[in-house]
LUMROGU-156691 format. One record per residue (C-alpha): residue number from 1; residue in three letters; x, y, z. Coordinates in nm, 3 decimals. Example, Ala and Ser with C-alpha at 12.3 -4.5 7.8 and 13.67 -1.06 7.14 Angstrom:
(1, "ALA", (1.230, -0.450, 0.780)) (2, "SER", (1.367, -0.106, 0.714)) 
This chain:
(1, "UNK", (0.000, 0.000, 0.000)) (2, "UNK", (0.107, 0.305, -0.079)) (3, "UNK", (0.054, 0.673, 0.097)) (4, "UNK", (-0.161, 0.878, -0.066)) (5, "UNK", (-0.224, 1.203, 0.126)) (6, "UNK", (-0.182, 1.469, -0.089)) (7, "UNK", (0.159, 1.660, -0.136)) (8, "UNK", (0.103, 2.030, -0.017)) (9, "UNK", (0.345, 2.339, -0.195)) (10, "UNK", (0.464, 2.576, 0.081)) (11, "UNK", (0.565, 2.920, -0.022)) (12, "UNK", (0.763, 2.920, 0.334)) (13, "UNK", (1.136, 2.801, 0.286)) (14, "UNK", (1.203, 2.453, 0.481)) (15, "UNK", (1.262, 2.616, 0.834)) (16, "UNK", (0.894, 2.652, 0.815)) (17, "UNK", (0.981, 3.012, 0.949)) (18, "UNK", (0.645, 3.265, 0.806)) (19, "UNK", (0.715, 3.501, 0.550)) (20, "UNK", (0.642, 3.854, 0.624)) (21, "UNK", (0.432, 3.987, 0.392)) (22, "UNK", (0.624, 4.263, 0.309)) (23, "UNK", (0.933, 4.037, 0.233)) (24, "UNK", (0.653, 3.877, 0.011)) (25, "UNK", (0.589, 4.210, -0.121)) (26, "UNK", (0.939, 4.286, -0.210)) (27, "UNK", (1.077, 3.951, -0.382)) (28, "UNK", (0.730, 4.101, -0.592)) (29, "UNK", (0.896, 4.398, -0.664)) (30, "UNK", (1.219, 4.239, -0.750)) (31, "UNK", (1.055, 3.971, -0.937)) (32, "UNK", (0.891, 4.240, -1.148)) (33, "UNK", (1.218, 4.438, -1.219)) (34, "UNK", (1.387, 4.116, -1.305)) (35, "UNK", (1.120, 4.084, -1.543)) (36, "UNK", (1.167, 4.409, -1.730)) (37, "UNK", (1.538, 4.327, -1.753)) (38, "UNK", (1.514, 4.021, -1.960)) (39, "UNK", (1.188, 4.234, -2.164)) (40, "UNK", (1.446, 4.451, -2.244)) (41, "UNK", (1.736, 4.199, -2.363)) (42, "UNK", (1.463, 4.010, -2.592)) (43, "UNK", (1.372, 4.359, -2.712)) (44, "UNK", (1.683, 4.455, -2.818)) (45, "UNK", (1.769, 4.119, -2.989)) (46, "UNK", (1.424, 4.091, -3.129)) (47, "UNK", (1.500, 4.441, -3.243)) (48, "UNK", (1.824, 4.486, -3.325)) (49, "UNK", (1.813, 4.566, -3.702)) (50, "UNK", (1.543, 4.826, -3.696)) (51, "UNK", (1.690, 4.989, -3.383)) (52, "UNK", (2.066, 5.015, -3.586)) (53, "UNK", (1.840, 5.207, -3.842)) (54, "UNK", (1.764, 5.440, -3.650)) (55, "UNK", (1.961, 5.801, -3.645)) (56, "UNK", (2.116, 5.828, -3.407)) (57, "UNK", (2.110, 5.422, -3.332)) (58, "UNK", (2.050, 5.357, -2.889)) (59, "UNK", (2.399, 5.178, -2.743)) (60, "UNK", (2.259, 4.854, -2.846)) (61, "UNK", (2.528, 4.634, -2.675)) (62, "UNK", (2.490, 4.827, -2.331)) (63, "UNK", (2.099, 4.805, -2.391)) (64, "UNK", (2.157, 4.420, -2.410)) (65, "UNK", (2.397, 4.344, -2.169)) (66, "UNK", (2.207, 4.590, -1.900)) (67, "UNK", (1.900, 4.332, -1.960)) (68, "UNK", (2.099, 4.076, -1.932)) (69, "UNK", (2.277, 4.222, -1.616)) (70, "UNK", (1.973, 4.315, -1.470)) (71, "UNK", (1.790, 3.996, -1.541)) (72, "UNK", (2.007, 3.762, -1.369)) (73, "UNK", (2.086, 3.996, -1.078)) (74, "UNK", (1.685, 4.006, -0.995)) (75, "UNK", (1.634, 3.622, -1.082)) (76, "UNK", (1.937, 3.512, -0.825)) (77, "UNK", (1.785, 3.807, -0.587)) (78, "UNK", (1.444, 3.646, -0.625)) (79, "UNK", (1.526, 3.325, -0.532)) (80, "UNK", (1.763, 3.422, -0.235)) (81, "UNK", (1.468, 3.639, -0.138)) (82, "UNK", (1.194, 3.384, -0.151)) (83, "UNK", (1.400, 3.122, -0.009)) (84, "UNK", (1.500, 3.343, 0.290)) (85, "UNK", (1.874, 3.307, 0.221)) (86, "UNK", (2.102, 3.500, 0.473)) (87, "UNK", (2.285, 3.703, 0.197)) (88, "UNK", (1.941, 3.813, 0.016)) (89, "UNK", (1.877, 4.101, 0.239)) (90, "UNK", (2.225, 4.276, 0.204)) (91, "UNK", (2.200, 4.171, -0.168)) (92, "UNK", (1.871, 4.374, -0.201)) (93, "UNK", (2.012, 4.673, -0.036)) (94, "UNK", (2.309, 4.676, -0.241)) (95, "UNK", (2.156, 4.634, -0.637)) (96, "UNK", (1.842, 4.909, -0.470)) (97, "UNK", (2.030, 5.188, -0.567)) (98, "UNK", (2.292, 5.022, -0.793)) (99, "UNK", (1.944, 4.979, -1.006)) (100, "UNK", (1.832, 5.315, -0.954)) (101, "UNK", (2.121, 5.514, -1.059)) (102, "UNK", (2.125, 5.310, -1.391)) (103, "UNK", (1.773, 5.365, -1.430)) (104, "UNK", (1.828, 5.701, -1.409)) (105, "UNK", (2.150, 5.692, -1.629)) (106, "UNK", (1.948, 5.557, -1.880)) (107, "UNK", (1.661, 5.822, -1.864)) (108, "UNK", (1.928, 6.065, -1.858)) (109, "UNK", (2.184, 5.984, -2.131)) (110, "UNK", (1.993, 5.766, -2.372)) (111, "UNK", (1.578, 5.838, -2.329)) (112, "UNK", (1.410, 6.063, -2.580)) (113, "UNK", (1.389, 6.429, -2.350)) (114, "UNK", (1.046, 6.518, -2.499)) (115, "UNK", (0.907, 6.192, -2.348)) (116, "UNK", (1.130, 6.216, -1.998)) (117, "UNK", (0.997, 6.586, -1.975)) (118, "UNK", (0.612, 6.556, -1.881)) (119, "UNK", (0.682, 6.223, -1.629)) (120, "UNK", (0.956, 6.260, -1.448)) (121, "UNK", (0.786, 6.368, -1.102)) (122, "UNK", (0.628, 6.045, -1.115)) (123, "UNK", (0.922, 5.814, -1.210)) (124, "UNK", (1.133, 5.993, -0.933)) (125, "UNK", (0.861, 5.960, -0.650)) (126, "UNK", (0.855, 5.611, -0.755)) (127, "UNK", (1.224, 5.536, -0.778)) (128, "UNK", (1.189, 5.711, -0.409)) (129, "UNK", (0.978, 5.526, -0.263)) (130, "UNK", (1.082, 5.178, -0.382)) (131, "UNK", (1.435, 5.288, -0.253)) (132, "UNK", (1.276, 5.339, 0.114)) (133, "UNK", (1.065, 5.016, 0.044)) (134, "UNK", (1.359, 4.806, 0.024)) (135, "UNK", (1.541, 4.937, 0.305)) (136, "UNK", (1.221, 5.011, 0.531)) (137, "UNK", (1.121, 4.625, 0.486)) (138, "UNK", (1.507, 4.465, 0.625)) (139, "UNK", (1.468, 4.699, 0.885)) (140, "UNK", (1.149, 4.553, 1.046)) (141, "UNK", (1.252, 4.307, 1.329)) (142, "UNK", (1.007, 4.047, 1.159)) (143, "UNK", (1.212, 4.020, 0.866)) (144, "UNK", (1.549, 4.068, 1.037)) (145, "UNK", (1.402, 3.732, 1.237)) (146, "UNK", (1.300, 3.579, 0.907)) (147, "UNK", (1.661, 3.599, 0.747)) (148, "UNK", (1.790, 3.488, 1.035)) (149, "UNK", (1.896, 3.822, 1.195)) (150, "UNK", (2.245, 3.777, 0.934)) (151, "UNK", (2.226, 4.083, 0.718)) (152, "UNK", (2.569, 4.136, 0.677)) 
């Protein structure tokens, strides 16, 4: 005879230590940015011969690599994150602003100014706040407990 009670999934990593939903919320967040940084590698490769046409023609190389970059930074972040690895937190609060300034890089040096002009209060009280999101949510005792109080 075999056992058949069903198998259950737990979104809890094997210490059976509860996720805090904002820890949830964040591994979101990076989850999401990961997301837009392999979007923009298959976008560029998908891309690539109409965006050498244009005049002048985007850094396609740096558009592809930062995907790339930024795509398997957020993936391995992800993971550590949802997994509750020791590491993840410091990880987090190092690419934060790491991501940030290259967001803003790219705005800055390579984005079209007539469509940065009319929405740039919004992308800047975004980049804000998701800057004090990250660091607000390792601060919280909850999660400091949840990581194992190791966030160096």
């Amino acid at each position: 005879m075999h056992n058949s009670s069903p198998k259950t999934c737990s979104a809890n990593p094997p210490s059976g230590k509860k996720r805090p939903l904002s820890a949830t919320l964040l591994t979101w967040v990076v989850l999401i940015l990961a997301s837009l940084g392999w979007l923009r590698l298959a976008a560029v490769v998908r891309q690539w011969s109409f965006l050498e046409s244009l005049s002048p023609a985007p850094p396609l190389v740096y558009l592809a690599i930062s995907g790339l970059v930024w795509g398997v930074v957020g993936a391995f972040l992800v993971w550590g994150l949802f997994l509750g690895r020791t590491w993840a937190p410091r990880l987090a609060q190092i690419s934060a602003p790491l991501y940030a300034a290259f967001y803003w890089l790219d705005r800055l040096l390579i984005a079209d100014p007539s469509a940065i002009s009319s929405r740039w209060p919004f992308a800047v009280g975004l980049t804000v706040l998701l800057l004090i999101f990250t660091f607000w949510v390792h601060s919280r005792p909850n999660v400091q407990n949840f990581y194992q109080n190791k966030l160096s």
